[in-house]
C-alpha positions in Angstrom: 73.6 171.7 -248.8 71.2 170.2 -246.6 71.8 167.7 -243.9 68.7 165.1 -243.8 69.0 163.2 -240.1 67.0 159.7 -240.6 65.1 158.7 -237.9 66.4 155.6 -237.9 69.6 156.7 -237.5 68.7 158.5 -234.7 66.2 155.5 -232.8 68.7 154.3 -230.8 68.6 158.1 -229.1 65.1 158.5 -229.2 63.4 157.6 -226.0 66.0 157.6 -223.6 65.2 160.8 -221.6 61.9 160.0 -221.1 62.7 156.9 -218.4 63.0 159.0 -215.5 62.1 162.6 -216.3 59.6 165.0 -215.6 58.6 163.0 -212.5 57.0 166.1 -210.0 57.8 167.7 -207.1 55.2 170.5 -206.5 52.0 170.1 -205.5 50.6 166.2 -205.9 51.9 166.2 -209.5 53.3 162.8 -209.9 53.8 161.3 -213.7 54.4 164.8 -215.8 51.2 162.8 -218.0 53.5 162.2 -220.2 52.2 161.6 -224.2 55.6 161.3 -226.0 54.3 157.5 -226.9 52.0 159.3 -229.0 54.2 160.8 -230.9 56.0 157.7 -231.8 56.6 156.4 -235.2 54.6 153.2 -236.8 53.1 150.9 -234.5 54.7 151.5 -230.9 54.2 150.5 -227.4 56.2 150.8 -223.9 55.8 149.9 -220.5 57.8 152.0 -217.8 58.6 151.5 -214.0 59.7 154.3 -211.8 60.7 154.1 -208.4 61.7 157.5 -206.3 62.7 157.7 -202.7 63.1 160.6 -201.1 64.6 162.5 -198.1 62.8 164.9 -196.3 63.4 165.8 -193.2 63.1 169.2 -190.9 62.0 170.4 -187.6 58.8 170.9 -186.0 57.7 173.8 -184.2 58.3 174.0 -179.8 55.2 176.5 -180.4 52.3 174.1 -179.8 49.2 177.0 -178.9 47.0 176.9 -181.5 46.2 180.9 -180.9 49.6 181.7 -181.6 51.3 181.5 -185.2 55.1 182.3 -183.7 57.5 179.7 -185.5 59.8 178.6 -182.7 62.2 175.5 -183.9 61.7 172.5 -182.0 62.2 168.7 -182.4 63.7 166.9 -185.7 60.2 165.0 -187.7 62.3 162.4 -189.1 62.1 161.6 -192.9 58.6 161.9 -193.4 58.8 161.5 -197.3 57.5 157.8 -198.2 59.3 156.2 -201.0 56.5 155.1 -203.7 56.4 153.9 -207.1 54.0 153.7 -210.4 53.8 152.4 -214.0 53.3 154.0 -217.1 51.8 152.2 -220.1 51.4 153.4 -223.7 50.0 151.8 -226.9 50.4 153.6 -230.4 48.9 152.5 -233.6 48.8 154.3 -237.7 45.5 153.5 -239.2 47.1 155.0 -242.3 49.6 158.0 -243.0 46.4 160.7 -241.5 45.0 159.0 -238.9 46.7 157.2 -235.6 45.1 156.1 -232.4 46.5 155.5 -228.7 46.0 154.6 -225.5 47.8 155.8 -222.3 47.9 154.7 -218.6 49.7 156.3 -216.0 49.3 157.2 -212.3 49.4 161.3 -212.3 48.3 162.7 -208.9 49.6 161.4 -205.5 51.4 161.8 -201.8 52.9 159.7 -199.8 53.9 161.1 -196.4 54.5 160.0 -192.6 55.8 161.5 -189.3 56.9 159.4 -187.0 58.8 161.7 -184.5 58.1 165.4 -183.3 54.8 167.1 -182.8 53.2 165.2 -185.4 53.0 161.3 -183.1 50.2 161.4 -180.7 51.9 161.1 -177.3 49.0 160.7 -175.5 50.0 161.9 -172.0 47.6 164.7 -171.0 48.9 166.4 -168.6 52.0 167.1 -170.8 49.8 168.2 -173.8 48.3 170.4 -171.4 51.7 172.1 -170.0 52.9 172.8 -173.5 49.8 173.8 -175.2 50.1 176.6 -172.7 53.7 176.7 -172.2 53.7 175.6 -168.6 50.9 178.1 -167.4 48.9 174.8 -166.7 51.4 172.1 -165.8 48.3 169.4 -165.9 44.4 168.6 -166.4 44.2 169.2 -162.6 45.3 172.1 -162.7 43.6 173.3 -166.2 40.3 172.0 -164.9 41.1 174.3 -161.7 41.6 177.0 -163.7 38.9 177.1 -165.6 36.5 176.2 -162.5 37.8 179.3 -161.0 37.3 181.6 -164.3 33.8 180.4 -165.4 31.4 181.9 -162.4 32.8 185.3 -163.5 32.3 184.1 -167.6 28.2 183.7 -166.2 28.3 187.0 -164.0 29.7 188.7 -167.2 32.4 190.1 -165.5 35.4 188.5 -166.7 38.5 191.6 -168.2 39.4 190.6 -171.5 42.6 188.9 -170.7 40.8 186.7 -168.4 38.5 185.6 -171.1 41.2 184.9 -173.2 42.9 182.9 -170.2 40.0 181.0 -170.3 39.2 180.8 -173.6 42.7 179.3 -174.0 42.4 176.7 -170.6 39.6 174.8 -172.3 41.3 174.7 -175.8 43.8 173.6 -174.3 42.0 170.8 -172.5 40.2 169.8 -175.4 43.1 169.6 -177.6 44.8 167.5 -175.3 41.7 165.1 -174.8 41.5 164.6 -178.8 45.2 164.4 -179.0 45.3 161.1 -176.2 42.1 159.4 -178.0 44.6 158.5 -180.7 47.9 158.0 -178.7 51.3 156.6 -180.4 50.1 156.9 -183.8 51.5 159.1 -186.8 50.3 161.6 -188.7 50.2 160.2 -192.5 48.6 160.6 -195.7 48.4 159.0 -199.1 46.8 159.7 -202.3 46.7 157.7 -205.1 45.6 157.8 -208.9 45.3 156.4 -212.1 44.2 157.7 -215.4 43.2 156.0 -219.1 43.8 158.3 -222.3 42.3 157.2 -225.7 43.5 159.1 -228.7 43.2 159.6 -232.0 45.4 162.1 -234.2 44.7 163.0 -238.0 47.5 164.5 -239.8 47.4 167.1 -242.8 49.2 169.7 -244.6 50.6 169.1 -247.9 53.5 166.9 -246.2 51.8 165.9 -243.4 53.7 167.8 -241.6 50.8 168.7 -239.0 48.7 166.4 -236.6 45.6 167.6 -234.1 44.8 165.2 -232.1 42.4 164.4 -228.2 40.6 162.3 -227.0 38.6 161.0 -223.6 40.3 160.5 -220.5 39.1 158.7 -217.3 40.5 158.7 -214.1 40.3 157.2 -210.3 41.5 158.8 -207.3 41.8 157.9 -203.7 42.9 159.3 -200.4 43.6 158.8 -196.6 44.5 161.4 -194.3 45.5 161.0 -190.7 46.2 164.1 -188.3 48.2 163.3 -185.4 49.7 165.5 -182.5 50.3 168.8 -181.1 51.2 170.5 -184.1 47.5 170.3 -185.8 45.7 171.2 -182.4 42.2 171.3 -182.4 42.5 169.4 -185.8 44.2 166.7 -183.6 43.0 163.1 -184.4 41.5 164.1 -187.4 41.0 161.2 -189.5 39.6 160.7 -193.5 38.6 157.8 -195.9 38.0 159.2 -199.6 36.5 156.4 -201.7 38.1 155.5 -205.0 36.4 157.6 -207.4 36.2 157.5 -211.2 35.3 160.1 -213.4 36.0 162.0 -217.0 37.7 164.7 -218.8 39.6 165.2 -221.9 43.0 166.1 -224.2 43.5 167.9 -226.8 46.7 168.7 -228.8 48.9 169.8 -231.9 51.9 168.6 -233.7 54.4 169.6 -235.8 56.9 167.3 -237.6 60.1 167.7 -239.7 61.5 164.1 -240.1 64.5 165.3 -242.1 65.8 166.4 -239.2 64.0 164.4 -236.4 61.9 167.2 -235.5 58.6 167.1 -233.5 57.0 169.6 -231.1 53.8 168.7 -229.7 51.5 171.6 -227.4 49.0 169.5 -225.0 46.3 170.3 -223.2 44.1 168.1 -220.4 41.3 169.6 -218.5 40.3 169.5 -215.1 38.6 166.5 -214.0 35.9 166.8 -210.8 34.9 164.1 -208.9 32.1 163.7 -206.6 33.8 161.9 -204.0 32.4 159.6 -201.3 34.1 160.5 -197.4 34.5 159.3 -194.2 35.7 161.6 -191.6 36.3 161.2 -187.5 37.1 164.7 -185.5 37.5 164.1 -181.8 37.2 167.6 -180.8 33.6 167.7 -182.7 32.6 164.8 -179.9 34.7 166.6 -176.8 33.2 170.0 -177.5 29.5 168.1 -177.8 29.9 166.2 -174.9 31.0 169.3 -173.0 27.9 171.2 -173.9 25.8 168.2 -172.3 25.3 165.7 -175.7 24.8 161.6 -174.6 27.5 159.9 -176.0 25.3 158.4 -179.0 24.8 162.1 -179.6 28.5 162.9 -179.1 29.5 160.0 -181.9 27.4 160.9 -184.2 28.4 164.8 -184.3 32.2 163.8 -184.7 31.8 160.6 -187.3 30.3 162.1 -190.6 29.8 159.8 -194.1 29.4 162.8 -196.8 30.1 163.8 -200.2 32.6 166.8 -201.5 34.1 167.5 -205.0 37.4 167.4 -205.8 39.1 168.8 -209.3 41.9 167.8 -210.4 43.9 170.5 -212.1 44.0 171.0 -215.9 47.9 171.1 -217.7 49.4 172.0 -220.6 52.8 170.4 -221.7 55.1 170.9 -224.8 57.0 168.5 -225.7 59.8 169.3 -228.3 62.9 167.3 -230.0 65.6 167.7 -233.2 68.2 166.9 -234.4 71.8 167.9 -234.1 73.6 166.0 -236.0 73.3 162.5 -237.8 73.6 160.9 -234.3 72.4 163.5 -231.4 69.1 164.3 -230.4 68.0 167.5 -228.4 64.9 167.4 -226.4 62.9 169.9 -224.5 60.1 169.5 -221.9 57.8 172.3 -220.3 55.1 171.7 -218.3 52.6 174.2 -216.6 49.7 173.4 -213.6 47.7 175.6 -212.2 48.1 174.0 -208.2 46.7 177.6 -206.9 43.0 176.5 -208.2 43.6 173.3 -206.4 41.9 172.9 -202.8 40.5 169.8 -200.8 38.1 170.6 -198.5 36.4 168.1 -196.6 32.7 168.6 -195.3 33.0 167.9 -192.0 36.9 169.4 -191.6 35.5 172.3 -192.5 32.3 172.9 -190.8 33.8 172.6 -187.6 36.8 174.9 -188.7 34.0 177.7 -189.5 33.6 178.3 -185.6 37.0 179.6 -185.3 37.6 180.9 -188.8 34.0 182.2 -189.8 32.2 181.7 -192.1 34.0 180.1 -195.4 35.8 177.7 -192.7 39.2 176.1 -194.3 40.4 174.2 -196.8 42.5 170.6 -195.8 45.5 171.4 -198.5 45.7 174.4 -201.0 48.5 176.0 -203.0 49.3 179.7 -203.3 51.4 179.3 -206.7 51.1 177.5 -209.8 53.8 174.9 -211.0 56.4 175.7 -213.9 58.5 172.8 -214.7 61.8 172.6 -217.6 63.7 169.8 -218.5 66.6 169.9 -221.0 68.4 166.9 -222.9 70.3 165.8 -224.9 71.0 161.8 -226.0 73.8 160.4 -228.7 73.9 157.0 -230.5 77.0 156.0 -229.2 76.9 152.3 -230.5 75.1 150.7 -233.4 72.2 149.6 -230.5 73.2 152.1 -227.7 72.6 155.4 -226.7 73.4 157.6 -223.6 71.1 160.5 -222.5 71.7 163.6 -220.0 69.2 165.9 -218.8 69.0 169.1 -216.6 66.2 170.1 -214.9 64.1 172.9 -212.7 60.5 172.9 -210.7 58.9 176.0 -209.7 57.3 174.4 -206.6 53.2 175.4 -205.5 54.5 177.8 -203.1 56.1 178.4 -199.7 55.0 178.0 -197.0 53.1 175.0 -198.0 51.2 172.4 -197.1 52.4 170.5 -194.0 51.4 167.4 -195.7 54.0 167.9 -198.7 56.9 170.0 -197.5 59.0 170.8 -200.5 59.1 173.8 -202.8 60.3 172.6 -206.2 63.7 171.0 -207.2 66.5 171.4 -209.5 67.9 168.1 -211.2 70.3 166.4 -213.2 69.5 162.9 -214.8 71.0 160.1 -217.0 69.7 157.8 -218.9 70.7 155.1 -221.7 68.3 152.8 -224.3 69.9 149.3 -225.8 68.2 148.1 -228.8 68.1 144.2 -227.9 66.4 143.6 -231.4 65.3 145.9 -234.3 62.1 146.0 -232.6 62.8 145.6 -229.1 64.6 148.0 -226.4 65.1 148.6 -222.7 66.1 151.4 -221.6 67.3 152.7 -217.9 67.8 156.2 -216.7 68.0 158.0 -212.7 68.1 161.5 -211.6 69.5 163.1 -208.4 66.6 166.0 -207.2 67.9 168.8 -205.0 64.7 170.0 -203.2 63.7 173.1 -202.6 63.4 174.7 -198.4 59.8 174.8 -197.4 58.1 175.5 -194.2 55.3 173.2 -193.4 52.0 175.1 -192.7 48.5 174.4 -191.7 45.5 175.6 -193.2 45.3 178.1 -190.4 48.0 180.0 -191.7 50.3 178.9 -188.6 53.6 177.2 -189.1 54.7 174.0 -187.8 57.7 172.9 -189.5 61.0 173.9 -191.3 62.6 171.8 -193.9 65.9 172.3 -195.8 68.2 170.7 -197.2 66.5 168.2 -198.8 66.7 165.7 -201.8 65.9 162.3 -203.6 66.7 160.0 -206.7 64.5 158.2 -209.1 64.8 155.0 -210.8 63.5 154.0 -214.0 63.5 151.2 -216.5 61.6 151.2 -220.0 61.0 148.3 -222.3 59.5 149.3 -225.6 58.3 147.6 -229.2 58.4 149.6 -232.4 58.1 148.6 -236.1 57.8 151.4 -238.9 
């Protein structure tokens, strides 16, 4: 005998997991780009807040000489994780029983991130730059200046040894570094990112039962960014400063269903594409000036070399997500949620950043932020009508992380979490639904493009808030 699970039955359940899950941890994922409103039976919209605050703390690194990559713990950063929060939006029509159409907003890529203590605050004092850049072998500017004064009659003779190269080599680093570092004293290091993104769909359903839908559509998206570099722990990249313009550009979705409603079955496969933008920059390296006014530049010449207005491209990373759900019984619903995003494609690499990185790291320079791994993410749930117009929802959850060590800019590989989440039918057509979820991060040592690590973080974790209010009417 079969058991048939209405879907009406079962709205009350439907829905609530969805609040405060698959909300990202690994590289700047941020919304899942979620499409479950899609999905949706009859005519269906839904507007949902999410707020996450995180804790993020660690240790920077007493090893401030950029020519050495020796991790050696030094002073607590602080929470450097910025709480933040976005909206989703979602609007789901039928034409008829083949064709639907939809339109989707969310926010999917972004950081938010600030030191305020350690090796990543500007200090400005030169002289004690200076002594810890070389670990005392230079106790100030004086003496660094004296230093290399003595050293660079021998650089012109040619007669310098090796080591004395190096010690001079390392004297005016360290003197430049120092320089840049005070040019942008008592401010933090800090960056933010910010997105948003407009789907338009359209599904057609066939099979003898309709059983099947395909469905894609457009997809147009902004992005923005600012980037700050402060202190000893980015050395020459020390007052480093960027302004990406808000940027709008285009890709696509595409995707196919499966339903069962006799038993509250859907499973939905999703693909997005990559997105590029052509990106309008700002960027300010001090050391670019310092080095040019060192090798005789006027200071019109100087400013010019180390403020640069460019263009680079950015892509945003293509996804795929499945999104799966049936039912258990007359009352429970089971839900599954797998997400893959390839972060190790993923680079940001500023013109100017990475011109002057090429004359210490040859000829392909470095990238601002990149990933070594791609992003795996689960979720598991399970919600139960336990009231005429209520329901309760649990969820479990895991995320791979992009890697580690990673960037210093997002310090966290992955998370595993557990969430809750409950939907009250205030009407036959109306609901709100609330949900949170407790992430435990993953350790991650913070590390700059040069390979050289600056930070330690463990221990680590956050919560996110989220409230839904949604219309539906079959």
């Amino acid at each position: 005998m079969r058991t048939t699970f209405h879907l009406k039955t079962l709205a009350v359940a439907i829905a609530t997991l969805s609040v405060a899950s698959m909300t990202n941890a690994a590289g700047l994922d941020r919304s899942g780009q979620d499409v479950t409103a899609f999905f949706q039976d009859g005519t269906y919209a839904e507007a949902v807040y999410t707020y996450i605050d995180a804790d993020v703390s660690g240790y920077d690194s007493a090893n401030t000489n950029p020519s050495q990559n020796d991790y050696v713990r030094g002073d607590k950063t602080g929470d450097i994780a910025e709480s933040y929060d976005f909206f989703r939006y979602g609007v789901k029509a039928d034409i008829n029983d083949t064709f639907s159409v939809g339109i989707l907003y969310d926010e999917p890529f972004g950081a938010a991130a600030e030191y305020t203590q350690g090796n990543f605050v500007s200090e400005g004092d030169v002289d004690a730059s200076i002594a810890s850049i070389t670990n005392g072998a230079a106790p100030s500017l004086a003496a660094a200046q004296a230093g290399i004064g003595a050293l660079a009659p021998g650089e012109a003779a040619g007669v310098l040894t090796p080591e004395q190269q190096a010690q001079l080599d390392g004297l005016r680093g360290a003197v430049a570094v120092a320089q840049a570092e005070a040019g942008t004293a008592g401010e933090n290091t800090n960056v933010e990112v910010r997105s948003q993104s407009l789907t338009g769909l359209i599904g057609m359903k066939f099979g003898a039962n309709k059983n099947f839908q395909v469905y894609g559509g457009p997809v147009a998206q902004r992005i923005e960014a600012d980037t700050k570099l402060r202190g000893l722990a980015y050395g020459p990249a020390s007052g480093y400063t960027s302004t990406s313009n808000p940027d709008m550009d285009y890709g696509y979705i595409a995707g196919i269903a499966y339903y069962k409603p006799e038993i509250a079955l859907k499973a939905a496969l999703t693909y997005r594409s990559e997105i590029d933008h052509d990106i309008q920059i700002s960027e300010s390296y001090p050391l670019v000036a310092i080095r040019a006014t060192a090798a005789g530049a006027t200071p019109e010449q100087a400013a010019a070399a180390a403020n640069r207005n460019s263009k680079y491209e950015i892509s945003t990373p293509k996804s795929v997500n499945f999104d799966f759900q049936t039912g258990i019984n007359p009352t429970t619903l089971a839900t599954a949620k797998v997400r893959w995003v390839p972060w190790s494609d993923f680079v940001i690499t500023p013109p100017l950043y990475n011109d002057t990185s090429k004359i210490s790291y040859g000829p392909d320079g470095l990238n601002l932020v990149e990933y070594k791994d791609d992003q795996w993410q689960v979720e598991l749930g399970l919600a139960k009508r336990v009231a005429p117009a209520l329901a309760i929802s649990g969820t479990v959850g895991w995320d791979s992380g992009a890697g580690n060590p990673t960037t210093s800019l997002g310090p966290v590989e992955g998370y595993y979490s557990v969430g809750l989440g409950a939907k009250y039918n205030v009407t036959e057509n109306w609901a709100v639904s609330a949900g949170g979820k407790y992430l435990w991060f993953g350790d991650a040592q913070g590390q700059l493009p040069s390979d050289k690590i600056v930070a330690d973080f463990e221990d680590n974790d956050g919560f996110i808030a989220g409230v839904k209010v949604s219309y539906q009417a079959r």
